[in-house]
TORMIPA-180592 format. One line per field, with one value per residue (C-alpha): residue in three letters; z, y, x. Coordinates in pm, 1 decimal, decimal comma. Example, Ala and Ser with C-alpha at 12.3 -4.5 7.8 and 13.67 -1.06 7.14 Angstrom:
BEGIN
rest: [ala_ser]
up: [780,0_714,0]
north: [-450,0_-106,0]
east: [1230,0_1367,0]
***
This chain:
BEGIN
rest: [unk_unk_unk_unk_unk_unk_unk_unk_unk_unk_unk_unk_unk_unk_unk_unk_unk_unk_unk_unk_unk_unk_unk_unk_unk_unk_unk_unk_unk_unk_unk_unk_unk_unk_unk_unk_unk_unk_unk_unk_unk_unk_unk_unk_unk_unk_unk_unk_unk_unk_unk_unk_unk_unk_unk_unk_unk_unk_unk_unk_unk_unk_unk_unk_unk_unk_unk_unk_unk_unk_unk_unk_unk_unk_unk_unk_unk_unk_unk_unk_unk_unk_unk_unk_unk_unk_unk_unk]
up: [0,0_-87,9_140,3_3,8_117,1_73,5_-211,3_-115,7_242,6_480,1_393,2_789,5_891,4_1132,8_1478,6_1501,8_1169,2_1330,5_1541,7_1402,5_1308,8_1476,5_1138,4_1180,3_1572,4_1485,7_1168,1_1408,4_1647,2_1471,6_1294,0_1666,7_1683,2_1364,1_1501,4_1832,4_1654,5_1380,3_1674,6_1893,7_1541,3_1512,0_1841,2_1845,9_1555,1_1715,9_1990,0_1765,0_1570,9_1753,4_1825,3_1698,1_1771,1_2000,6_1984,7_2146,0_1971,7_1653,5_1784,7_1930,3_1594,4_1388,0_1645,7_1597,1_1260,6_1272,0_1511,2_1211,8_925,0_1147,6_1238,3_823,2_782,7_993,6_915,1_556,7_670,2_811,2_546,7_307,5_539,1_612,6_250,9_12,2_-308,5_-575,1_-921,4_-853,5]
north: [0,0_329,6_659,2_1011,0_1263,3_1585,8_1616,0_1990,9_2092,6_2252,2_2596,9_2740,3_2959,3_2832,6_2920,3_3181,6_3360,9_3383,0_3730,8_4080,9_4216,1_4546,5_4769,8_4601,8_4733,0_5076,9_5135,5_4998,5_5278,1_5535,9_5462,4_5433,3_5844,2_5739,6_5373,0_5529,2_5845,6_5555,0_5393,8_5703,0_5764,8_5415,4_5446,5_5773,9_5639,1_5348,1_5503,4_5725,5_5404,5_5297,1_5646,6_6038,1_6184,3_6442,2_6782,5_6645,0_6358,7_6510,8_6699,8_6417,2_6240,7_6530,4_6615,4_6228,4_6305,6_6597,1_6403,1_6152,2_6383,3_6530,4_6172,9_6052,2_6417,8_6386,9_6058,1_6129,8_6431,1_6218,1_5927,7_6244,6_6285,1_5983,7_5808,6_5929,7_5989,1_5715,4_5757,3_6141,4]
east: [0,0_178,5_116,4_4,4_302,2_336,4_631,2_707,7_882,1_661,8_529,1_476,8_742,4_1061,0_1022,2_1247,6_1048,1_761,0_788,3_756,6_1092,2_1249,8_1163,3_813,8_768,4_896,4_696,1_373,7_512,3_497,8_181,6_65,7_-125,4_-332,8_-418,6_-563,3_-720,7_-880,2_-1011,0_-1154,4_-1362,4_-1509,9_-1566,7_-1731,7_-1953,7_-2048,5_-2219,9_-2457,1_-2569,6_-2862,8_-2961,7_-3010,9_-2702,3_-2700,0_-2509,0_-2266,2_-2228,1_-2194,8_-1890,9_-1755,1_-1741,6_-1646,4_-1322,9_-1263,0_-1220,9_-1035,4_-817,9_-786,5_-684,8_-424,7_-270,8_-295,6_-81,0_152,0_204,6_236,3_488,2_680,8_745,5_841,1_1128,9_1266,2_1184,2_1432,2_1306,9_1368,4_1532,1_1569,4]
***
């Protein structure tokens, strides 16, 4: 009787392959203000689902927002200055 095997070696990662890398943890840190500002937002427009939004809750979601916009340009600021440009 002959046995199906796999033909190919194993596809998963090794163990020591299997953690984020140092670039990977500092690129997550500084993405960090526009992860938490993302996150006050869905947060802010999660609580005026089931309901009319109040005042108050529309400011909360539209400083969320704001709070947003300002994280995405900063961020974007500062990949201009630490990318070089390419084939310049």
């Amino acid at each position: 009787m002959g046995y199906i095997v796999a033909v190919q070696t194993g596809v998963t990662a090794a163990e020591f392959d299997r953690g984020p890398t140092a670039a990977e943890l500092d690129a997550i840190e500084a993405e960090m203000p526009l992860i938490s500002a993302e996150v006050d937002l869905l947060d802010a427009q999660i609580t005026v689902l089931d309901r009319t939004p109040s005042e108050l809750d529309s400011r909360r979601v539209h400083r969320a927002r704001r709070r947003v916009l300002a994280a995405r340009r900063e961020l974007a600021n500062l990949s201009a200055v630490v990318v070089p440009e390419v084939g310049a």
